[in-house]
N, CA, C and O atoms as a GROMACS GRO file, in nm:
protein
  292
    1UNK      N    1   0.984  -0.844  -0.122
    1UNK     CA    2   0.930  -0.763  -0.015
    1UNK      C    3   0.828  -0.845   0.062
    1UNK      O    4   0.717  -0.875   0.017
    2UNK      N    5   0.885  -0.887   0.208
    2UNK     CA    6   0.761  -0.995   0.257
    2UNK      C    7   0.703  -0.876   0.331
    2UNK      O    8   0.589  -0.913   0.360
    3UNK      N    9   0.721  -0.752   0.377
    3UNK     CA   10   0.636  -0.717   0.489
    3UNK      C   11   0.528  -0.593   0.417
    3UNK      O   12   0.554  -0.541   0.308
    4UNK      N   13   0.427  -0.564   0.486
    4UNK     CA   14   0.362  -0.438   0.413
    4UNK      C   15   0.419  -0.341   0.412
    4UNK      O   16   0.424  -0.262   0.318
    5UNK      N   17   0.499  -0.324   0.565
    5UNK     CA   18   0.561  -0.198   0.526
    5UNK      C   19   0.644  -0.212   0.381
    5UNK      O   20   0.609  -0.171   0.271
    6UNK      N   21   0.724  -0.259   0.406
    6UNK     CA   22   0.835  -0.295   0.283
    6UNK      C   23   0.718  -0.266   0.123
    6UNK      O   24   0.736  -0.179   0.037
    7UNK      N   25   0.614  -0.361   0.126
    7UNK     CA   26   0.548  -0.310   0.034
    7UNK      C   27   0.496  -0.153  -0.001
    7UNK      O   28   0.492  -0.099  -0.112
    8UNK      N   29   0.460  -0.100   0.122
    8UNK     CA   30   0.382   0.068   0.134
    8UNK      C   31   0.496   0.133   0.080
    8UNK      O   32   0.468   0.208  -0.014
    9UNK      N   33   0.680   0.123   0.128
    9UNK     CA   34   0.697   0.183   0.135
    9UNK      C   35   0.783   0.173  -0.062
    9UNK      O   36   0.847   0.261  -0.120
   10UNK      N   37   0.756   0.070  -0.099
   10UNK     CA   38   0.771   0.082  -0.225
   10UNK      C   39   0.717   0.172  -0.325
   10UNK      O   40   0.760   0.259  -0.401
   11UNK      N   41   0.587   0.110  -0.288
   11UNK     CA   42   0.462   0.168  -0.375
   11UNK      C   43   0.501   0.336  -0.332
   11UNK      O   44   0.499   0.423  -0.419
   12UNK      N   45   0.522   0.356  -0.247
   12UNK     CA   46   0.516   0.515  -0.206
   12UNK      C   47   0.649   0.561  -0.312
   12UNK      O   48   0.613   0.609  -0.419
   13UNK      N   49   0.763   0.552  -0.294
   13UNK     CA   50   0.886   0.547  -0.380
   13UNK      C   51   0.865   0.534  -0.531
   13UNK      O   52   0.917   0.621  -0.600
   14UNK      N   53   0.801   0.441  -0.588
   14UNK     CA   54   0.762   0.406  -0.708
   14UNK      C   55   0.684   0.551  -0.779
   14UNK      O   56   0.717   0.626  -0.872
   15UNK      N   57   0.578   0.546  -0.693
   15UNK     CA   58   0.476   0.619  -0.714
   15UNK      C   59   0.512   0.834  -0.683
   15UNK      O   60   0.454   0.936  -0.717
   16UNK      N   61   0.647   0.798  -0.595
   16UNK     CA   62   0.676   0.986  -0.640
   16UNK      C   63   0.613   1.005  -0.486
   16UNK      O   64   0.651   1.107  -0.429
   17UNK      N   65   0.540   0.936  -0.429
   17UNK     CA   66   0.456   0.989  -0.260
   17UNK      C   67   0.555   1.027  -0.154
   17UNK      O   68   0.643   0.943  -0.137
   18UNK      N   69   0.560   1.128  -0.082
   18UNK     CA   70   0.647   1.161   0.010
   18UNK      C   71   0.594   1.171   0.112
   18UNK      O   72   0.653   1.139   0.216
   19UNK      N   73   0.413   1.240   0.112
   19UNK     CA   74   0.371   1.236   0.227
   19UNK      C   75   0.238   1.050   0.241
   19UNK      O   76   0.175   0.979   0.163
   20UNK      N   77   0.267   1.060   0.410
   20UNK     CA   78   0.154   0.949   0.429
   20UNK      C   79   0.013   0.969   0.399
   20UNK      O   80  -0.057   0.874   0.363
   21UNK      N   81  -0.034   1.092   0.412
   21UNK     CA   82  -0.176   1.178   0.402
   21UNK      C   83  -0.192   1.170   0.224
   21UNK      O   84  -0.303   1.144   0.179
   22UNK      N   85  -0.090   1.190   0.143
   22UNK     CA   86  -0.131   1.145   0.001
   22UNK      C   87  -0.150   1.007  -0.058
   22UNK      O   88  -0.243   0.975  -0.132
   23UNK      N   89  -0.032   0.912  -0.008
   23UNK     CA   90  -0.090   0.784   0.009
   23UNK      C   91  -0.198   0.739   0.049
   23UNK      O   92  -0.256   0.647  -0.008
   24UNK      N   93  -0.247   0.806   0.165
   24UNK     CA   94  -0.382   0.743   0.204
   24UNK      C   95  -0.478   0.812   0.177
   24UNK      O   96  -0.575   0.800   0.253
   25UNK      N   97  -0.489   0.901   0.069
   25UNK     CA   98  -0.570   0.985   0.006
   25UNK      C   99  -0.619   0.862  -0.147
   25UNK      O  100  -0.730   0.827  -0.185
   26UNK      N  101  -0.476   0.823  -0.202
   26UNK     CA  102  -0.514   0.701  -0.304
   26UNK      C  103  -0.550   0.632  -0.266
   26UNK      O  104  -0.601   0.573  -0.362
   27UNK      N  105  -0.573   0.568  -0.169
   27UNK     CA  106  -0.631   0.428  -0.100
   27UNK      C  107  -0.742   0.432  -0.007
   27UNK      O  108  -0.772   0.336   0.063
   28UNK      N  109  -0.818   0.573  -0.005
   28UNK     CA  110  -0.862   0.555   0.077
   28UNK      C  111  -0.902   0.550   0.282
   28UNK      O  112  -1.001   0.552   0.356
   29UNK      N  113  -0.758   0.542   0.294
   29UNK     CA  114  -0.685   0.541   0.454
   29UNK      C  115  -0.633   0.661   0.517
   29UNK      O  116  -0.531   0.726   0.499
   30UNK      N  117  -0.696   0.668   0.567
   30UNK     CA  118  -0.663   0.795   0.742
   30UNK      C  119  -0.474   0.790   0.710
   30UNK      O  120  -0.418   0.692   0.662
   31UNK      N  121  -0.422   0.886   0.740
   31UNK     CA  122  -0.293   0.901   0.763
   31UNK      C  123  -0.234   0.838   0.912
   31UNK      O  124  -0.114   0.837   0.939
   32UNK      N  125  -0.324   0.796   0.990
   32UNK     CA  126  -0.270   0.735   1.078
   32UNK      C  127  -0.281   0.553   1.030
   32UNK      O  128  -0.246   0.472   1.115
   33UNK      N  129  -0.318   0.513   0.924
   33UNK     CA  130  -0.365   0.397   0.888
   33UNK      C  131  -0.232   0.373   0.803
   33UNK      O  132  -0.184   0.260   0.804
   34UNK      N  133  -0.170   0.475   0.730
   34UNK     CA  134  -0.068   0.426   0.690
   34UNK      C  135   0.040   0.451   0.750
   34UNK      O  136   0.136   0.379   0.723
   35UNK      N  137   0.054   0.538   0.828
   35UNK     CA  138   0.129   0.533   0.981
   35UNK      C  139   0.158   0.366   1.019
   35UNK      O  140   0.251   0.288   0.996
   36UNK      N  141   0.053   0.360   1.076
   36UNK     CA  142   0.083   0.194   1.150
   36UNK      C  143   0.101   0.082   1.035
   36UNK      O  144   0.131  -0.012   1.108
   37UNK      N  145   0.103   0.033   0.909
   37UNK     CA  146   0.149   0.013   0.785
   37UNK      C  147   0.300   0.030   0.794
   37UNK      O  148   0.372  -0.065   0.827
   38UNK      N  149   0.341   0.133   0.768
   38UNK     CA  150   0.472   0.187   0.750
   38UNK      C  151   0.551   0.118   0.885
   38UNK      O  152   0.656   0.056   0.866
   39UNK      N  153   0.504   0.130   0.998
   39UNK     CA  154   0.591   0.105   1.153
   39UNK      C  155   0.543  -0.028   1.178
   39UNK      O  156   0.575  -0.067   1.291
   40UNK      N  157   0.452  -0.145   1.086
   40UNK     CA  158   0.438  -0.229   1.075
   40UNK      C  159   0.319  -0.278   1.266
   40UNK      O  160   0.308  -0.372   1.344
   41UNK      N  161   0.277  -0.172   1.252
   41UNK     CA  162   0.180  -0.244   1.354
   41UNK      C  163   0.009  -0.287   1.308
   41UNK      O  164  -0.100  -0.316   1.358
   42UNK      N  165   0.061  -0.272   1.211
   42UNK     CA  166  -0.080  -0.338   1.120
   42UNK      C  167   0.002  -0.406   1.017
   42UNK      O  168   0.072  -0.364   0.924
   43UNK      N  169  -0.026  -0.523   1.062
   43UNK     CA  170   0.058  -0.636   0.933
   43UNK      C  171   0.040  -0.644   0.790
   43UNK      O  172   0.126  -0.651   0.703
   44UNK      N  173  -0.103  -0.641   0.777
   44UNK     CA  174  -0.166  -0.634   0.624
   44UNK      C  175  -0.240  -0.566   0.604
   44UNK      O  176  -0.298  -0.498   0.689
   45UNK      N  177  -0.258  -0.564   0.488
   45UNK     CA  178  -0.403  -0.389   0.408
   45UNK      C  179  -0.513  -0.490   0.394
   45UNK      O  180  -0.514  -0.611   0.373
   46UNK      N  181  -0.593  -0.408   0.410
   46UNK     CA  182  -0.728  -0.485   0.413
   46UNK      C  183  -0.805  -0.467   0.264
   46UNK      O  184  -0.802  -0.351   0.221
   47UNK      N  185  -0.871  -0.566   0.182
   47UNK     CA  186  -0.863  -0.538   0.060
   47UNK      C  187  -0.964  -0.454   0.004
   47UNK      O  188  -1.019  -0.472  -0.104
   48UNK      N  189  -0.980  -0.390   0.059
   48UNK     CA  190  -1.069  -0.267   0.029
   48UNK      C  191  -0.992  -0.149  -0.005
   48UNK      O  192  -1.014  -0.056  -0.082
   49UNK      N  193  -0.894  -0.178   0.075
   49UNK     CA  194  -0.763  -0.031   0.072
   49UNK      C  195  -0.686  -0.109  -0.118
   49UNK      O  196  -0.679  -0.056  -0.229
   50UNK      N  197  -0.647  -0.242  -0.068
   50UNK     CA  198  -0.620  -0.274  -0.176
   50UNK      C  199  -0.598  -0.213  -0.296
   50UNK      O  200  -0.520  -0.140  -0.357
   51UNK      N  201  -0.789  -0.332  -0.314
   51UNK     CA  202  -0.825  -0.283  -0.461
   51UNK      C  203  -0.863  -0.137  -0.491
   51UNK      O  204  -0.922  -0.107  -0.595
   52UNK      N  205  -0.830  -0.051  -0.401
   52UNK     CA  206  -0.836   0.110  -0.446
   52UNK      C  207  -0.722   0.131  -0.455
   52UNK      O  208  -0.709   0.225  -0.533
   53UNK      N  209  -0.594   0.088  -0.408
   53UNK     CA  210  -0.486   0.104  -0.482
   53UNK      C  211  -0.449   0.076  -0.627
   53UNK      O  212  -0.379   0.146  -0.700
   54UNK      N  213  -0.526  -0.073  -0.661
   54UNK     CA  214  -0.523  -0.149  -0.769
   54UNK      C  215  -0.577  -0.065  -0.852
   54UNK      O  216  -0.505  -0.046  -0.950
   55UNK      N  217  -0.694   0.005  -0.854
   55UNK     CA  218  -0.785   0.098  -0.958
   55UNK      C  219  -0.743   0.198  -1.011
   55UNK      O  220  -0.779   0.237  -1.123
   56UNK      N  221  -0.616   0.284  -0.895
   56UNK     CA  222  -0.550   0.374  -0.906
   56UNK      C  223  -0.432   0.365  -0.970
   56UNK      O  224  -0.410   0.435  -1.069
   57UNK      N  225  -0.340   0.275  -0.920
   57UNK     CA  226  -0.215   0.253  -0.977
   57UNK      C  227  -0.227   0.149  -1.091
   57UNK      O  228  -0.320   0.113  -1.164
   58UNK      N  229  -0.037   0.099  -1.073
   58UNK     CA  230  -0.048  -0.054  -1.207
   58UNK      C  231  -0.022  -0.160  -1.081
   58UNK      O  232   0.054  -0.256  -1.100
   59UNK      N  233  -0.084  -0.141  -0.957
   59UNK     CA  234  -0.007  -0.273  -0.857
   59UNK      C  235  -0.106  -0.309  -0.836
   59UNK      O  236  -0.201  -0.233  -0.813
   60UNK      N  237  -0.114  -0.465  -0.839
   60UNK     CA  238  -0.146  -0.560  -0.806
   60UNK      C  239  -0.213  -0.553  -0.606
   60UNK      O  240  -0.160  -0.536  -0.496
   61UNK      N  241  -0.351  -0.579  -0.659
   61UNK     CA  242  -0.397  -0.602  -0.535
   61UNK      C  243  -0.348  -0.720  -0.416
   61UNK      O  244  -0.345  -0.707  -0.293
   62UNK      N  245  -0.311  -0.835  -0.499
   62UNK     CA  246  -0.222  -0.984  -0.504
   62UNK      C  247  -0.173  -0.945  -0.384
   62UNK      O  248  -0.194  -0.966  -0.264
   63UNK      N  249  -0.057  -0.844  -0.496
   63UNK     CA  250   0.026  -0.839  -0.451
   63UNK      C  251   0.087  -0.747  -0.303
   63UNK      O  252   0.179  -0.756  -0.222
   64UNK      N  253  -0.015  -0.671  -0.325
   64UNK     CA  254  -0.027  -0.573  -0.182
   64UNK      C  255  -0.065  -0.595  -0.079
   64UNK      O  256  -0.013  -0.543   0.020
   65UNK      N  257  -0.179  -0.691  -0.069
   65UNK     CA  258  -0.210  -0.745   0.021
   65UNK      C  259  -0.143  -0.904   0.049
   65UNK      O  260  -0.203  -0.950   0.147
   66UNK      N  261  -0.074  -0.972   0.014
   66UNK     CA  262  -0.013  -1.070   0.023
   66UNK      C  263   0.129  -1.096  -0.009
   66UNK      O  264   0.168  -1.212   0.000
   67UNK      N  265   0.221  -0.989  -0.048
   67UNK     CA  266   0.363  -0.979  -0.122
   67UNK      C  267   0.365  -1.107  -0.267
   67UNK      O  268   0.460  -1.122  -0.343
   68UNK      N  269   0.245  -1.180  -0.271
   68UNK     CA  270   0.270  -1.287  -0.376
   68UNK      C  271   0.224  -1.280  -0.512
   68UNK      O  272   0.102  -1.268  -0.508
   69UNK      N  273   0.261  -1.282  -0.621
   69UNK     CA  274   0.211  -1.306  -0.784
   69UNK      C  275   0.315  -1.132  -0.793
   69UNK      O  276   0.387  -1.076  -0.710
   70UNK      N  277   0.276  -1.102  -0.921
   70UNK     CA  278   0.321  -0.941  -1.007
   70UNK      C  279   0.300  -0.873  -0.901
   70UNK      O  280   0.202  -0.877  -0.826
   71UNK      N  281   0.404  -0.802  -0.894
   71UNK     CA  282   0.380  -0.670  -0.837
   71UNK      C  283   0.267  -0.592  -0.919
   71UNK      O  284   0.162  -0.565  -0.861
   72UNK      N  285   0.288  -0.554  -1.059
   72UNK     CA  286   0.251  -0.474  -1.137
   72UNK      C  287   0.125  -0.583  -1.181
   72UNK      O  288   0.140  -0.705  -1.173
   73UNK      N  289  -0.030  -0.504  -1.239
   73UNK     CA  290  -0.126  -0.620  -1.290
   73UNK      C  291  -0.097  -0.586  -1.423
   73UNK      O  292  -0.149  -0.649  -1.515
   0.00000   0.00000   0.00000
């Protein structure tokens, strides 16, 4: 998965998320933040969104913000 979307929209799938407003409830992010994520007009997560994904889930901050190392930490 090189793109974020591709990543968001994993983690969302993985994770059971259907809406954007619950995703960005775990991370932290406005539903319009993972809006532009998803439609790829924001290229990368900023690691603040990250590592609140990381705290929450088993994914890799690495990896969310960069598609590189484990998905999973």
């Amino acid at each position: 998965m090189k793109t974020t979307a591709e990543r968001v929209e994993y983690m969302m799938k993985t994770l059971k998320i259907n809406e954007q407003t619950e995703f960005g409830k775990l991370c932290g992010a406005s539903k319009n933040v993972v809006y532009q994520w998803l439609s790829g007009r924001i290229k990368s997560i900023d690691a603040r969104y990250a590592f609140k994904i990381e705290d929450n889930t088993e994914f890799s901050a690495r990896w969310i913000m960069l598609g590189e190392g484990k998905i999973k930490k």
